[in-house]
Biotite code that builds the C-alpha atoms (Angstrom):
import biotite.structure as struc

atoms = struc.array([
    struc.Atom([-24.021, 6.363, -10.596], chain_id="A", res_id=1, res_name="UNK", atom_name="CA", element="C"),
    struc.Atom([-21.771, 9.027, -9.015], chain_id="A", res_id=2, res_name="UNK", atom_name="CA", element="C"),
    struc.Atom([-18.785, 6.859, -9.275], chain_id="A", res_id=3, res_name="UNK", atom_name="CA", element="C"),
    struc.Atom([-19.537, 5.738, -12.720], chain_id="A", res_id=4, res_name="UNK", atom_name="CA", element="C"),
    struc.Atom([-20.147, 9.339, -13.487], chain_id="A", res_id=5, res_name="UNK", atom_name="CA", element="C"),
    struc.Atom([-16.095, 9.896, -12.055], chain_id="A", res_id=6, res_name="UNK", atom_name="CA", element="C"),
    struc.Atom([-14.562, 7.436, -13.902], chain_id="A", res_id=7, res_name="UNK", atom_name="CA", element="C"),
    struc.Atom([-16.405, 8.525, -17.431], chain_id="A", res_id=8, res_name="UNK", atom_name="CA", element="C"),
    struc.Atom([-15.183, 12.114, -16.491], chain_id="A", res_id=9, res_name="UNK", atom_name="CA", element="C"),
    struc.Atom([-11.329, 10.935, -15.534], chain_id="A", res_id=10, res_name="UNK", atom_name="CA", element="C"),
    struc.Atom([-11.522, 7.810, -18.654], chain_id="A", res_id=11, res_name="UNK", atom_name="CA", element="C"),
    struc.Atom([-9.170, 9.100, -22.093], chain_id="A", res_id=12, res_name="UNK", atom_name="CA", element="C"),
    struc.Atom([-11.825, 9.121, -24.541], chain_id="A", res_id=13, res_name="UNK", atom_name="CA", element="C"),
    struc.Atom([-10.572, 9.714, -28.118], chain_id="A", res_id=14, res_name="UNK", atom_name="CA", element="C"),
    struc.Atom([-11.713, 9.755, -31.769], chain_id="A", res_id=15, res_name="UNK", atom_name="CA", element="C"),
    struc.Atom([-9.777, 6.382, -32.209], chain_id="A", res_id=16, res_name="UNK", atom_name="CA", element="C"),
    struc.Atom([-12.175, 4.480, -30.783], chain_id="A", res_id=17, res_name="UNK", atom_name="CA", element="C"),
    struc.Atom([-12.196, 1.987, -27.473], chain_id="A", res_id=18, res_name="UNK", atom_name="CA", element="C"),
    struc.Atom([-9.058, -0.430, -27.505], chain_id="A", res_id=19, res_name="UNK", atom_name="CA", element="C"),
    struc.Atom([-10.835, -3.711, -26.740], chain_id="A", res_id=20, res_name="UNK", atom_name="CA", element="C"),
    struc.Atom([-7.491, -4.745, -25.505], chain_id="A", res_id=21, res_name="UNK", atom_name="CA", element="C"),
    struc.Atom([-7.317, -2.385, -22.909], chain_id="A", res_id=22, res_name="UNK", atom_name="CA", element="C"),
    struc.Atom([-11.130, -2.692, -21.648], chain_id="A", res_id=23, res_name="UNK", atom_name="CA", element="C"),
    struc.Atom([-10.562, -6.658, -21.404], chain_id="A", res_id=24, res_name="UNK", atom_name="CA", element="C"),
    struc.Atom([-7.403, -6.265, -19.325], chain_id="A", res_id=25, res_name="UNK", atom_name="CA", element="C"),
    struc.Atom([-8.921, -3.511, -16.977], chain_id="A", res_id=26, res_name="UNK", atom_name="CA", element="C"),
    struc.Atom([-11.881, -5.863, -16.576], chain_id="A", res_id=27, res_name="UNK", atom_name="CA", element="C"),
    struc.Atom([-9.412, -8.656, -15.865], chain_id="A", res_id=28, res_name="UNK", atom_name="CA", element="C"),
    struc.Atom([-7.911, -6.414, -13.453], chain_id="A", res_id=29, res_name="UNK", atom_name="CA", element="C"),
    struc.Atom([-11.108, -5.440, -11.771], chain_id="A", res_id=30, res_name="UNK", atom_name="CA", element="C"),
    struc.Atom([-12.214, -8.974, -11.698], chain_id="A", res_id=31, res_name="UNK", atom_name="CA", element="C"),
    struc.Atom([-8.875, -9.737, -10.062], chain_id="A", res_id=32, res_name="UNK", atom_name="CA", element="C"),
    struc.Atom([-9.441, -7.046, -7.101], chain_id="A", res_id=33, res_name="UNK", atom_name="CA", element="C"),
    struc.Atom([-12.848, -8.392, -6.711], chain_id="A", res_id=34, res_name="UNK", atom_name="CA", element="C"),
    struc.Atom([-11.299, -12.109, -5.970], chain_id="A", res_id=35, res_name="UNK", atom_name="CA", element="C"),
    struc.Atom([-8.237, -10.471, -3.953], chain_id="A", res_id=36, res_name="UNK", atom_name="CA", element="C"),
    struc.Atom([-11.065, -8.693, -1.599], chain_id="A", res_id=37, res_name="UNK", atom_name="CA", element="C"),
    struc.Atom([-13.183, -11.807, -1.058], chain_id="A", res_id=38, res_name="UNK", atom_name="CA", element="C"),
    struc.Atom([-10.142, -14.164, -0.918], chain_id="A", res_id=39, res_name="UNK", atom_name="CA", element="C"),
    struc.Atom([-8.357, -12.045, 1.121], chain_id="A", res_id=40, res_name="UNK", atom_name="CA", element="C"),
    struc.Atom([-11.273, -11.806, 3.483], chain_id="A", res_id=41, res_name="UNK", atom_name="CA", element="C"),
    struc.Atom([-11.369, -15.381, 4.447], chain_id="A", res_id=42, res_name="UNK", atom_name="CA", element="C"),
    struc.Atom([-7.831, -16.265, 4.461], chain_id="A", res_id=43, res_name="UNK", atom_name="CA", element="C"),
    struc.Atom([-7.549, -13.288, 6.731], chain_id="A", res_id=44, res_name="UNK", atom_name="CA", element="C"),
    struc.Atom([-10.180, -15.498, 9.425], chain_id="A", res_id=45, res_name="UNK", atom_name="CA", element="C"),
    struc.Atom([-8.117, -19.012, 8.579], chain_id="A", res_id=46, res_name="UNK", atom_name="CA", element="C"),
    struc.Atom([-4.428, -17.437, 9.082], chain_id="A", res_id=47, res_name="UNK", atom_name="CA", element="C"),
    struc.Atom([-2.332, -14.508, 10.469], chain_id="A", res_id=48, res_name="UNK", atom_name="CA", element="C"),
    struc.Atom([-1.960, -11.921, 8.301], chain_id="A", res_id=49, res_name="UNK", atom_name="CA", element="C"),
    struc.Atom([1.742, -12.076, 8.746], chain_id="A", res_id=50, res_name="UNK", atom_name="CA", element="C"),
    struc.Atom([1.456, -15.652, 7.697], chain_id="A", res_id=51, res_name="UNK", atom_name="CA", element="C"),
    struc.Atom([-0.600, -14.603, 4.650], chain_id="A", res_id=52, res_name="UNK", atom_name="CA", element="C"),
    struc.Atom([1.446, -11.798, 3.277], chain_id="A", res_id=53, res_name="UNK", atom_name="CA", element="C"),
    struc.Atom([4.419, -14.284, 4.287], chain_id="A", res_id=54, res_name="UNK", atom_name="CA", element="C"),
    struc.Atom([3.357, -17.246, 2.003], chain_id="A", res_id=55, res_name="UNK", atom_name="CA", element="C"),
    struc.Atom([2.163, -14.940, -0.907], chain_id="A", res_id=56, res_name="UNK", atom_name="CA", element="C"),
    struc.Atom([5.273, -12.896, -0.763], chain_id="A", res_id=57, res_name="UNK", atom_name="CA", element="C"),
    struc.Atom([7.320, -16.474, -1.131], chain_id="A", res_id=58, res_name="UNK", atom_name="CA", element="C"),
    struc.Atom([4.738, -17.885, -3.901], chain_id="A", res_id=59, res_name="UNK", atom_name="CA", element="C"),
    struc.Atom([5.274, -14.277, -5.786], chain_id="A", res_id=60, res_name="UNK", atom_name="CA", element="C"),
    struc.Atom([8.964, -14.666, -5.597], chain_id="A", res_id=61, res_name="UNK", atom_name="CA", element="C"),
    struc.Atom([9.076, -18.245, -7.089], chain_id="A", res_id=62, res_name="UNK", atom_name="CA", element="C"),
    struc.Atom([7.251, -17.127, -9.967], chain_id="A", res_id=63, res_name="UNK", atom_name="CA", element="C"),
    struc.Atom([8.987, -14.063, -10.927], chain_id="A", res_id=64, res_name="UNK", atom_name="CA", element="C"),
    struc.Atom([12.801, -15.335, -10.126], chain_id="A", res_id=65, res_name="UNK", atom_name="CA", element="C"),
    struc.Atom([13.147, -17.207, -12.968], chain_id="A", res_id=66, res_name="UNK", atom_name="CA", element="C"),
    struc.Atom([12.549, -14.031, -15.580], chain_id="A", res_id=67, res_name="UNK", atom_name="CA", element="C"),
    struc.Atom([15.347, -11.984, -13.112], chain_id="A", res_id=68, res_name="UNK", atom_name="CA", element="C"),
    struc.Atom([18.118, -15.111, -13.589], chain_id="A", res_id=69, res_name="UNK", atom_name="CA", element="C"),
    struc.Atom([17.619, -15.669, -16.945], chain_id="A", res_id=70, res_name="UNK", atom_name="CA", element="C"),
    struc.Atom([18.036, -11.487, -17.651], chain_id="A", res_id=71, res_name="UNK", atom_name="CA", element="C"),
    struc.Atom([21.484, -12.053, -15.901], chain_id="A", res_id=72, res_name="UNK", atom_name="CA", element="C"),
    struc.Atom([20.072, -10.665, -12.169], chain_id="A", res_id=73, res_name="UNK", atom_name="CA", element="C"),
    struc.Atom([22.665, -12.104, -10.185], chain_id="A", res_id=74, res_name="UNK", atom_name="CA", element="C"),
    struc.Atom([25.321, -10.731, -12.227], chain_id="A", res_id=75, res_name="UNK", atom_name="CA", element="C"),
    struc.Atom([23.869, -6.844, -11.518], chain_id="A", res_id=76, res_name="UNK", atom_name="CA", element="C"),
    struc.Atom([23.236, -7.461, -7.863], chain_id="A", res_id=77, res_name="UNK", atom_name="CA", element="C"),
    struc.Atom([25.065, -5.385, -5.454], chain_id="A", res_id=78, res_name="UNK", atom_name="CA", element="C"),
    struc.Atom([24.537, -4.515, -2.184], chain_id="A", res_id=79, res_name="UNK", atom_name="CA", element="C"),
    struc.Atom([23.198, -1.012, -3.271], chain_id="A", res_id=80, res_name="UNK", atom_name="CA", element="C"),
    struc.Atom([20.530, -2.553, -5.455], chain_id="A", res_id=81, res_name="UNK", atom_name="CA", element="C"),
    struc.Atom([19.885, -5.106, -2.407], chain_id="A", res_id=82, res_name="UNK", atom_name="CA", element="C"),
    struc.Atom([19.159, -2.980, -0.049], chain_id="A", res_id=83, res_name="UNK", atom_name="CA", element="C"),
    struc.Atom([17.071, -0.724, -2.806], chain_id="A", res_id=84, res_name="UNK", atom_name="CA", element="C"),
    struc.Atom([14.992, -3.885, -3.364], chain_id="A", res_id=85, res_name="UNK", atom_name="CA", element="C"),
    struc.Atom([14.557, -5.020, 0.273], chain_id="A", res_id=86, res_name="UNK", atom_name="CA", element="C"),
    struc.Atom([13.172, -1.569, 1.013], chain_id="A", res_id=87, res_name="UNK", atom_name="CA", element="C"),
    struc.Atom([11.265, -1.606, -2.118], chain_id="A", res_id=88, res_name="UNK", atom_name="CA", element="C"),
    struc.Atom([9.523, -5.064, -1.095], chain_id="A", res_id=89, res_name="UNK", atom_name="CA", element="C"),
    struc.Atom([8.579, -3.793, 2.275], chain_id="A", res_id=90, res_name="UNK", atom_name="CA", element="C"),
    struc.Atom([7.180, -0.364, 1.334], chain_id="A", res_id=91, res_name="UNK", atom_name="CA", element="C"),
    struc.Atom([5.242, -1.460, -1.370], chain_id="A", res_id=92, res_name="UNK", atom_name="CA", element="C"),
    struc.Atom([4.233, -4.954, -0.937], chain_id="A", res_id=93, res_name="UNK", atom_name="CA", element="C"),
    struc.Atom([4.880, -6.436, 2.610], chain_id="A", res_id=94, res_name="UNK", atom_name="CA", element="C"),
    struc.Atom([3.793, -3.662, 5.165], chain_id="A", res_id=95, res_name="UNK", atom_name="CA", element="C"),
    struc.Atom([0.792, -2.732, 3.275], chain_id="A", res_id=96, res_name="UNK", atom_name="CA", element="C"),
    struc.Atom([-0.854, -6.325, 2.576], chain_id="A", res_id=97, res_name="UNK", atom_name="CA", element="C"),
    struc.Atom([-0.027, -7.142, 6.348], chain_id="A", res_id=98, res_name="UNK", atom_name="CA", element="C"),
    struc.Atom([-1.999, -4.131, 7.089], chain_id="A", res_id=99, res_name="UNK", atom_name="CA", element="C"),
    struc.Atom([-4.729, -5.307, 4.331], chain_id="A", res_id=100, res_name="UNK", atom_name="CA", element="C"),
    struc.Atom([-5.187, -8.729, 5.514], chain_id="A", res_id=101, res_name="UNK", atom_name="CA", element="C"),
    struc.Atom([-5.715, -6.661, 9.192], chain_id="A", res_id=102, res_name="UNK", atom_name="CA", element="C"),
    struc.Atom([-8.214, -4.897, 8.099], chain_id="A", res_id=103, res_name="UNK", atom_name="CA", element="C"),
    struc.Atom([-9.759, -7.406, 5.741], chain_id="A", res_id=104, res_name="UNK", atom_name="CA", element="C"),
    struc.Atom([-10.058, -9.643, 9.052], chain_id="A", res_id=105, res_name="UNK", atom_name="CA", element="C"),
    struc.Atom([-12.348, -6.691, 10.911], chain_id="A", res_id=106, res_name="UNK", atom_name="CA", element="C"),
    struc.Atom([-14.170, -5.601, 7.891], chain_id="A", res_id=107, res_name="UNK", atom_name="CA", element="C"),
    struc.Atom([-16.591, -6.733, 5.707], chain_id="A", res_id=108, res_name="UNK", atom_name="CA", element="C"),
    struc.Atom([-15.755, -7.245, 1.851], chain_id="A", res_id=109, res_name="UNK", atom_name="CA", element="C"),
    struc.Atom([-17.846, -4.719, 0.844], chain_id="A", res_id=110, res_name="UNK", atom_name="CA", element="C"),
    struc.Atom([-16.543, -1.523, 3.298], chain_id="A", res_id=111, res_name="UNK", atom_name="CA", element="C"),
    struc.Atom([-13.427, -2.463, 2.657], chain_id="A", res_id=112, res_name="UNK", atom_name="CA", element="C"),
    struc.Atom([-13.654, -2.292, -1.235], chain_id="A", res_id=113, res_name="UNK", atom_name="CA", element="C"),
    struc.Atom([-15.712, 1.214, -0.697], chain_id="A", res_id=114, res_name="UNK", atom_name="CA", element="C"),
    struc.Atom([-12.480, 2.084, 0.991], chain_id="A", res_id=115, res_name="UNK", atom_name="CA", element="C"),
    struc.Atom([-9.926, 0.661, -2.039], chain_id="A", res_id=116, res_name="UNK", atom_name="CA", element="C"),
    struc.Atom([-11.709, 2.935, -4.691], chain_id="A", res_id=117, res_name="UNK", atom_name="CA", element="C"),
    struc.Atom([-10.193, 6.109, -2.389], chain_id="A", res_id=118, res_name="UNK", atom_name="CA", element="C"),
    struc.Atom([-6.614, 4.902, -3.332], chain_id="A", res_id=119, res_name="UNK", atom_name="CA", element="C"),
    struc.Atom([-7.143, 7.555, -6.499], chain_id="A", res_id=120, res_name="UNK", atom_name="CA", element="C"),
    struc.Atom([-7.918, 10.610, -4.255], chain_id="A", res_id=121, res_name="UNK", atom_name="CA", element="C"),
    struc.Atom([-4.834, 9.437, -1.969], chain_id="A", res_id=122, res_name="UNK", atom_name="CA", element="C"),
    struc.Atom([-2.818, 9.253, -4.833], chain_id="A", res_id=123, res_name="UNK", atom_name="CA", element="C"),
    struc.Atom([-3.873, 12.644, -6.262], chain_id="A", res_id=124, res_name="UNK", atom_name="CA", element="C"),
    struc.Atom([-2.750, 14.498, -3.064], chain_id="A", res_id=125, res_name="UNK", atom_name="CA", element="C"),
    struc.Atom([0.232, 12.797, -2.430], chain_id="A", res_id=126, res_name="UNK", atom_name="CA", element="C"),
    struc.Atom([1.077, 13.790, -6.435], chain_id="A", res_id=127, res_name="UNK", atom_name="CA", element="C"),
    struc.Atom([0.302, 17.461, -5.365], chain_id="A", res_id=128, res_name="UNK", atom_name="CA", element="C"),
    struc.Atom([1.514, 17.210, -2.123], chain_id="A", res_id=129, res_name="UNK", atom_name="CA", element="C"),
    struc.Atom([5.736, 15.309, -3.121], chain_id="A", res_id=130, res_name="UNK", atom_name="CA", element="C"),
    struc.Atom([5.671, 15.975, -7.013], chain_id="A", res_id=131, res_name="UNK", atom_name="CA", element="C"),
    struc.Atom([3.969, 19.317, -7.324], chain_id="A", res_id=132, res_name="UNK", atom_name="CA", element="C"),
    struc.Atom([1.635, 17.518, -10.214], chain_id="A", res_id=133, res_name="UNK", atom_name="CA", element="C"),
    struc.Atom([-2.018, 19.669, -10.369], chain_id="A", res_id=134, res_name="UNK", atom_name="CA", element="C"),
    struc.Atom([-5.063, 17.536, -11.822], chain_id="A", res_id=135, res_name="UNK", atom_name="CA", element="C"),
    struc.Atom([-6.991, 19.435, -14.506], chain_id="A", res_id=136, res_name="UNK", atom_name="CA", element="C"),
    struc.Atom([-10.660, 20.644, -13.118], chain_id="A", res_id=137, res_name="UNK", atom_name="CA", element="C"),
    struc.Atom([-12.211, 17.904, -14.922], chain_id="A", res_id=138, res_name="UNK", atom_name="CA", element="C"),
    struc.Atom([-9.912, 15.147, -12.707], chain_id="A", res_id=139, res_name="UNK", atom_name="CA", element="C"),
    struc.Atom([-10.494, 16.884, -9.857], chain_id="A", res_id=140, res_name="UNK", atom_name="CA", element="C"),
    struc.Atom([-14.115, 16.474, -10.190], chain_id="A", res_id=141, res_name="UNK", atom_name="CA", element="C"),
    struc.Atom([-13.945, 12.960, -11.195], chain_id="A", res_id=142, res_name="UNK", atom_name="CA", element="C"),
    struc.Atom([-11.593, 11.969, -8.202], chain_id="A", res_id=143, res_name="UNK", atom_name="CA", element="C"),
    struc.Atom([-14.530, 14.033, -6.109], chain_id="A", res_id=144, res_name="UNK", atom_name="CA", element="C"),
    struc.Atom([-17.173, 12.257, -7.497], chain_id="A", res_id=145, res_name="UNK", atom_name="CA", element="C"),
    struc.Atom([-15.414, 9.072, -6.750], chain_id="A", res_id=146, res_name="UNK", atom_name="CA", element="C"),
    struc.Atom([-14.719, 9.961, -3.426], chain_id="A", res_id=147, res_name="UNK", atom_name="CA", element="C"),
    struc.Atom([-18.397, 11.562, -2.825], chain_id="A", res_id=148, res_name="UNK", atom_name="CA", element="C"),
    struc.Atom([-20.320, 8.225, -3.837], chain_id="A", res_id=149, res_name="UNK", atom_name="CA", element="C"),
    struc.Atom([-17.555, 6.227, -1.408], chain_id="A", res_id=150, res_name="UNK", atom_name="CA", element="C"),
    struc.Atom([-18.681, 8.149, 1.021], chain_id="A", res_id=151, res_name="UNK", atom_name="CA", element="C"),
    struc.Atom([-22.288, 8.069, 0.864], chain_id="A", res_id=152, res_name="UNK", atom_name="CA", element="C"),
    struc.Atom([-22.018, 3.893, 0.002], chain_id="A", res_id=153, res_name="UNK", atom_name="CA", element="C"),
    struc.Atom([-20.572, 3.748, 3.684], chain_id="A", res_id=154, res_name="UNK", atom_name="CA", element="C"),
    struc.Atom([-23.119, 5.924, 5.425], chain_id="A", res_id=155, res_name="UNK", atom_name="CA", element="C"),
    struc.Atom([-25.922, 4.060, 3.310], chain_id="A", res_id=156, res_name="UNK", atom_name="CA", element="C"),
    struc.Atom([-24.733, 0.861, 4.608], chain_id="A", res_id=157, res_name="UNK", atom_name="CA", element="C"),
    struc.Atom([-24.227, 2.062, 8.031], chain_id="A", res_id=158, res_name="UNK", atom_name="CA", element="C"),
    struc.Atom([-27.994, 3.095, 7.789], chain_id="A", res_id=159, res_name="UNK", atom_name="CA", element="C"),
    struc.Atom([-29.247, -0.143, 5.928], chain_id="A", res_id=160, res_name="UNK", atom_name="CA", element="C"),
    struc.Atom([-27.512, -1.991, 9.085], chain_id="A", res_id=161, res_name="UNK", atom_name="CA", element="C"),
    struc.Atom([-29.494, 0.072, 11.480], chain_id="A", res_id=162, res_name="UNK", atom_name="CA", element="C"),
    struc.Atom([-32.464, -0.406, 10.239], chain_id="A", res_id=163, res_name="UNK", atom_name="CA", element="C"),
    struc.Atom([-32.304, -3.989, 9.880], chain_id="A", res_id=164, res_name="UNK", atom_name="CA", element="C"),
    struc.Atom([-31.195, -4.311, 13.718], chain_id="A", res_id=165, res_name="UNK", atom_name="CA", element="C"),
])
């Protein structure tokens, strides 16, 4: 409820009504994360996560190469943009899956997706922290509440555990 409670606080409500477009594609988008969680949990047990990352990096490449060629990519390719792109694959694609499929391999489904919803309050500081953006009080407490029920989903399992042992 806390969470829920967050993301109604931090959510751009407006006079103009609920774009149904917008709800169905977050929900896709949730629904997505869900399946990249659970999938990623047992491919994590059947490969490497090297391997993983490796094979989804390559599949994600096929697909989007075509739509770079045919918008005349090979024509703007330097070395420049290269080396901007190599470092842009690794930083935000390669290093942190590998990492993801680690820790997917050691954790259940469910810790690990308490951990995923922190991303926001990671994000908020490191806004404040390299761009010198402030949240508003009212997404500060919805990051807080977001962060609060995370927390207390982790010790509740922790507890639930115990007391099953």
């Amino acid at each position: 409820m806390l969470a829920a409670a967050g993301i109604a606080l931090i959510a751009p409500w407006s006079n103009n009504g609920i774009d149904l477009v917008g709800v169905l594609l977050a929900l896709l988008a949730g629904g997505f994360w869900g399946a990249y969680i659970l999938l990623g949990g047992k491919i994590s047990k059947i490969m490497k996560g090297g391997d993983a990352v490796t094979i989804g990096m390559l599949v994600a490449t096929i697909l989007i190469l075509p739509f770079g060629i045919l918008n005349g990519g090979f024509s703007k390719l330097t070395t420049a943009y290269l080396g901007l792109g190599t470092a842009l694959a690794l930083l935000s694609s390669a290093i942190p899956f590998t990492l993801e499929m680690k820790a997917l391999r050691q954790l259940p489904a469910r810790t690990f997706s308490i951990l995923m919803s922190l991303e926001p309050a990671v994000a908020s500081f490191c806004a404040l922290i390299f761009l010198q953006e402030h949240l508003s009080f009212k997404e500060t407490l919805a990051v807080a509440a977001v962060v609060v029920a995370s927390a207390g989903s982790t010790l509740t399992a922790k507890r639930s555990k115990k007391q099953l042992a």
